[in-house]
C-alpha positions in Angstrom: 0.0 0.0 0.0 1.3 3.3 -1.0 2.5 5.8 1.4 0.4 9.3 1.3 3.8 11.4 0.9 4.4 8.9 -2.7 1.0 10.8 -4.1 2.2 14.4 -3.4 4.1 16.2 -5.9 7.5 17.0 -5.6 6.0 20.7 -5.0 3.4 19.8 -2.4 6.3 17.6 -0.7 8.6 20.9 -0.4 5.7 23.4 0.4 4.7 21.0 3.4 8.3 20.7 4.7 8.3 24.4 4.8 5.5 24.5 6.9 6.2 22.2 9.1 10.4 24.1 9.4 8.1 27.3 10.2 6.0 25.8 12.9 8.7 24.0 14.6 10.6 27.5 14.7 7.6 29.4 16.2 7.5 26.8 18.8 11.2 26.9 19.4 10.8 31.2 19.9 7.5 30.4 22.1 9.8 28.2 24.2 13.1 30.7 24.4 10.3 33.7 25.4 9.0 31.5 28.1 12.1 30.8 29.5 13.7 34.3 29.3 10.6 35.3 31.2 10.7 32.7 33.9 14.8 33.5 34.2 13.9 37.2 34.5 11.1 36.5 37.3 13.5 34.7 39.0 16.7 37.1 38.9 13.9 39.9 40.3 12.8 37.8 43.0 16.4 37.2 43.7 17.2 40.2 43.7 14.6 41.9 45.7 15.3 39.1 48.5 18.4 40.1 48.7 18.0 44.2 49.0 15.5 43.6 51.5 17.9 41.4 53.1 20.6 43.9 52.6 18.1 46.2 54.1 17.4 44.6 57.5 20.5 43.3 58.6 22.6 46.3 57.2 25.1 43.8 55.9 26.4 45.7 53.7 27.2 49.0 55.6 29.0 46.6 57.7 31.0 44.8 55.9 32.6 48.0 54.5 33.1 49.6 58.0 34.6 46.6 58.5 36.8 46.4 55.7 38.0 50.2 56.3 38.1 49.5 60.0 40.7 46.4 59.2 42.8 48.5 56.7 43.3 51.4 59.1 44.6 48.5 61.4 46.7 47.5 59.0 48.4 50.8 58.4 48.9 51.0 61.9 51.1 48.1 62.9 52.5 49.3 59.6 53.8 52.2 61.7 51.2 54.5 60.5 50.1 55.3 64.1 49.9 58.4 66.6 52.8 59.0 68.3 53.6 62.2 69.0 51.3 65.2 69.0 52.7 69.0 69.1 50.7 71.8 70.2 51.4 75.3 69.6 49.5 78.6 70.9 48.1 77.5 73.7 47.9 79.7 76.4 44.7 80.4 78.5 42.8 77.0 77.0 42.7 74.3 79.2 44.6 71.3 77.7 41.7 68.8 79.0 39.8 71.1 76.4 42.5 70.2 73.8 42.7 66.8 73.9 38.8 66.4 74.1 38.2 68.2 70.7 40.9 66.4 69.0 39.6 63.1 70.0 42.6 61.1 69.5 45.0 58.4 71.0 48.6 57.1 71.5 48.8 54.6 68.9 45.6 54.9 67.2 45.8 55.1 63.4 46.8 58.2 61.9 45.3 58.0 58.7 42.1 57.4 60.1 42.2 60.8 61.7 39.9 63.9 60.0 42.0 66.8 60.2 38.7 69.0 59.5 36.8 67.6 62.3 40.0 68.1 64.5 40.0 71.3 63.1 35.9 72.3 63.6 35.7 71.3 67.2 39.2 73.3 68.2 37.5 75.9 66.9 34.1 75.4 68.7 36.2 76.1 72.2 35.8 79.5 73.2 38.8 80.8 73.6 40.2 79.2 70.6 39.6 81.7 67.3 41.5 79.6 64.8 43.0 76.6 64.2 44.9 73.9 62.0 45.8 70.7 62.2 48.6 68.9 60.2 49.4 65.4 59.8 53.1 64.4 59.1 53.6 60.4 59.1 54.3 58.2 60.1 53.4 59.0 63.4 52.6 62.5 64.2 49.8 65.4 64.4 50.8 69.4 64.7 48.3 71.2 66.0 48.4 75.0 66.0 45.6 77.6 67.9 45.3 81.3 67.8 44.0 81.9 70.9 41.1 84.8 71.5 42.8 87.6 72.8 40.5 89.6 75.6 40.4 93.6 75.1 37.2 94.6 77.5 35.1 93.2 80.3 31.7 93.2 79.5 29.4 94.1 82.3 25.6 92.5 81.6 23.0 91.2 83.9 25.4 91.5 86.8 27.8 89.8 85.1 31.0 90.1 84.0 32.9 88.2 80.7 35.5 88.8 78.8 35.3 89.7 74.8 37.8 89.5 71.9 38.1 92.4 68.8 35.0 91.1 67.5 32.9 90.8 70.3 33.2 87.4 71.3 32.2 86.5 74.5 35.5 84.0 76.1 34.3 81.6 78.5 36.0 80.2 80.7 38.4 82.7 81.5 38.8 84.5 85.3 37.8 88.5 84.5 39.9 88.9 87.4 43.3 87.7 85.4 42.7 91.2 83.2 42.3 93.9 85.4 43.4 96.4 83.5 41.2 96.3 80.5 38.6 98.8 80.0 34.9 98.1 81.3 31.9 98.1 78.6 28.4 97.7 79.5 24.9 97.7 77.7 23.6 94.4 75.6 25.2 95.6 72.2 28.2 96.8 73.9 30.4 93.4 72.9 29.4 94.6 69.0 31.0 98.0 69.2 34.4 97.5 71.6 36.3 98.2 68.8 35.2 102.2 68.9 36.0 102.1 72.8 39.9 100.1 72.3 40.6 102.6 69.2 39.2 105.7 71.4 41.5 104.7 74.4 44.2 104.1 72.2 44.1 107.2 70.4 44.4 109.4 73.7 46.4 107.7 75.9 46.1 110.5 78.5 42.9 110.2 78.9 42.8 106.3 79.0 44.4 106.9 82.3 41.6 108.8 83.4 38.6 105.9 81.7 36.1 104.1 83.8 33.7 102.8 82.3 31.7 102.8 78.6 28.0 102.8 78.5 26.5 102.1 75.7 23.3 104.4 75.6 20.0 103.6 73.5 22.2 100.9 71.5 23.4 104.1 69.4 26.5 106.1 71.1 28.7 106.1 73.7 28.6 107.5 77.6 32.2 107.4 78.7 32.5 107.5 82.8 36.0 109.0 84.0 37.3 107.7 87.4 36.4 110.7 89.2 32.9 110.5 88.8 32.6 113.2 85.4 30.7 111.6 82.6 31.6 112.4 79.0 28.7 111.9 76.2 29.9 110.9 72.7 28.0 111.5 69.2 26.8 108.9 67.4 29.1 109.8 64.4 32.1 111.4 64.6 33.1 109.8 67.8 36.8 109.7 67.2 37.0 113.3 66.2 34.6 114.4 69.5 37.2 112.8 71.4 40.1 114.1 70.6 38.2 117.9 70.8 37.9 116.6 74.1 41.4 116.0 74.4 42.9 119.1 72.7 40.4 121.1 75.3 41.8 119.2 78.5 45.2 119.8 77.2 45.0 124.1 76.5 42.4 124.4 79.2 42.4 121.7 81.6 39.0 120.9 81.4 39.1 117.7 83.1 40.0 119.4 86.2 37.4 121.8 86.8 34.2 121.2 88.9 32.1 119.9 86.2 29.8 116.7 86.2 28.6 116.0 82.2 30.8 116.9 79.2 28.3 116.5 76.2 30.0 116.7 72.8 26.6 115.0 70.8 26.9 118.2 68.9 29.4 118.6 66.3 31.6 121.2 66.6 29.9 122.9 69.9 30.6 121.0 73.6 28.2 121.4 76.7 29.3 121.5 80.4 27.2 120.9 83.0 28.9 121.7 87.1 28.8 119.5 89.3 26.3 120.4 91.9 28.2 122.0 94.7 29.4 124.6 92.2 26.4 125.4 90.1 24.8 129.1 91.4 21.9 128.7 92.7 20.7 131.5 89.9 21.8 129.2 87.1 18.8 126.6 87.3 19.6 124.8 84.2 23.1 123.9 85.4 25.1 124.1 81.9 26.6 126.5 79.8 28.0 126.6 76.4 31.2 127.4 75.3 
């Protein structure tokens, strides 16, 4: 009995062996689809296990502190360690205060050190304006401060601090180590000392004779001399009002008369007012011009 592939043509033979090529190859791309989708699903799932793993355990984060942790080691029985630390500056900070911002140890490793950190919390001591830190292996840090210097006493609330040039209050430092410097009060005094240090400095003879400065309506100056006479400053100008002041005091000794207020708030003009003992008893005001 004849086979049904002996009745086709030679055409029908090749057009069905076509088909069948085509039908084998659509099942072949079916099957590659199928499996690139199940290999996909199966890389996501892995990989979302393993972030959310990652996640809860921090694993990760660990194992690179860990890693750095064991290298810094490393460089230090390499030699790479603290050894010796220099300090220069210090004069008025505490070293406990020192030693506390730098955070260090003998022998702990030197790379691992941040010389900014150092540098930030030197800085955050108050009597510490600047500083830098150096490191200079194998084994050793340098550490240099520029210390706040003090230039008044600031009297506020019933206290007494010390400032710096800009106004910076300096903690931790005995007002009673700087007698000498010149007394400021009023709650924007700190802001201003500069005027009161360049004013003192300017006339040296009558620095001898300063007090106090009160700073009046947080716009000028009230300067208080030792024997009681008070001297009011402009609010511009100052510098020039006192050395009128000075130039008077020198031709006319003004400074040694019986007066009680010296008011040069007006430019170019000065006001006296006597002290009370010596003010006639016609004169009610109490001042004259001059």
């Amino acid at each position: 009995m004849a086979r049904k592939d002996d009745t086709l043509t030679p055409r029908q033979k090749q057009s069905q062996r076509i088909m069948r090529e085509k039908a084998q190859a659509l099942r072949r791309k079916e099957r590659t689809h199928q499996l690139r989708v199940a290999a996909m699903t199966s890389v996501g799932l892995a990989l979302m296990t393993t972030g959310l793993w990652i996640w809860q355990t921090n694993a990760l984060e660990r194992a690179t502190q860990a890693v750095a942790e064991n290298t810094l080691r490393a460089t230090a029985d390499a030699g790479f360690s603290l050894q010796h630390l220099y300090l220069e500056g210090r004069s008025r900070t505490s070293m406990d205060e020192i030693l506390q911002a730098l955070q260090v140890r003998e022998g702990a490793p030197i790379l691992g050190a941040s010389l900014e950190a150092m540098r930030e919390r030197l800085e955050a001591i108050p009597s510490v304006k600047q500083a830098a830190v150096e490191r200079s292996l194998p084994g050793a840090l340098h550490v240099r401060i520029v210390e706040r210097e003090p230039v008044a006493i600031w009297q506020h609330k019933g206290k007494q601090v010390l400032v710096d040039d800009n106004g910076v209050v300096i903690d931790g430092v005995a007002v009673s180590s700087y007698p000498q410097l010149p007394l400021i009060v009023g709650p924007d005094a700190p802001k201003h000392v500069l005027e009161v240090v360049t004013l003192l400095a300017a006339q040296p003879a009558l620095a001898t004779q300063f007090s106090a400065a009160v700073r009046v309506g947080e716009r000028r100056w009230n300067i208080r001399l030792k024997d009681g006479k008070e001297v009011r400053l402009p609010e511009r100008g100052v510098l020039e009002a006192w050395n009128q002041l000075a130039e008077l005091d020198q031709k006319e000794q003004l400074l040694r008369r019986q007066v009680q207020v010296i008011d040069l708030r007006v430019s170019g003009r000065l006001f006296i007012k006597l002290s009370p003992e010596n003010t006639p008893a016609a004169n009610a005001a109490g001042a004259k011009e001059t």
